[in-house]
N, C-alpha and C positions, 0 to 999 in steps of 0.2 A: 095034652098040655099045649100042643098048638093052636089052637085056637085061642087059648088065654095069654101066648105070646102075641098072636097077631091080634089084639084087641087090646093088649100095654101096649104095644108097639102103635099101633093107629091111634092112642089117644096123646102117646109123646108126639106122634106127629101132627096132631090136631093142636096143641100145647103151642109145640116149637112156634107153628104158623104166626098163631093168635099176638104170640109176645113178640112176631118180625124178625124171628132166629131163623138164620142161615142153621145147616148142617155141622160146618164148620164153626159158626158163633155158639150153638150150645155144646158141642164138643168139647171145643177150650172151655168153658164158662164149667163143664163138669167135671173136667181134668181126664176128657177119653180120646179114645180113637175114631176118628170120623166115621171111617169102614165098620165097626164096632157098631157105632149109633146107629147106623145105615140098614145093619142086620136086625137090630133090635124092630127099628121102626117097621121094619118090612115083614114081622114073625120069621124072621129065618132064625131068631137064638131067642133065647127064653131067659131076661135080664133076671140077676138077681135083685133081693128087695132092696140092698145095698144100694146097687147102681137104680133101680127108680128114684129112691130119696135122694139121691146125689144130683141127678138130672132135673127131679119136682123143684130142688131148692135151686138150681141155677134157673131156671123157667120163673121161677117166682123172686129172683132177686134183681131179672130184668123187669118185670112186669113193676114191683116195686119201685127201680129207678122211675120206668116210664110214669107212673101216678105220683111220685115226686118232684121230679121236672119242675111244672108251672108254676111251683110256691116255690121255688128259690129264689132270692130274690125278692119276696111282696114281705113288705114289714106286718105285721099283727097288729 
């Protein structure tokens, strides 16, 4: 199963980049532990499905604000 931790883990950290997350920014934004996150990304622990969906929706609620942004503000 390590390998399948180190290939979640590589793709939350391929994720985090993409959306301009700090370590710290999707931590908070998932309700964890930095050191935690830090493990996961790196295959040293083997997240539950729990905590992927908890981390996929923080990664997507930034990426969401960020594609929302430029229309605030433009009238229709």
């Amino acid at each position: 199963m390590q390998g399948q931790a180190t290939h979640t883990g590589s793709s939350i950290r391929v994720l985090r980049k993409q959306a301009g997350m700090t370590l710290a920014d999707l931590a908070a934004s998932a309700g964890t532990a930095i050191a935690y996150l830090s493990r996961v990304e790196t295959g040293k622990v083997t997240p539950t499905n729990a905590f992927v969906a908890q981390v996929t929706r923080a990664i997507a609620d930034r990426l969401a604000g960020v594609t929302e942004a430029p229309r605030m503000g433009i009238a229709a």
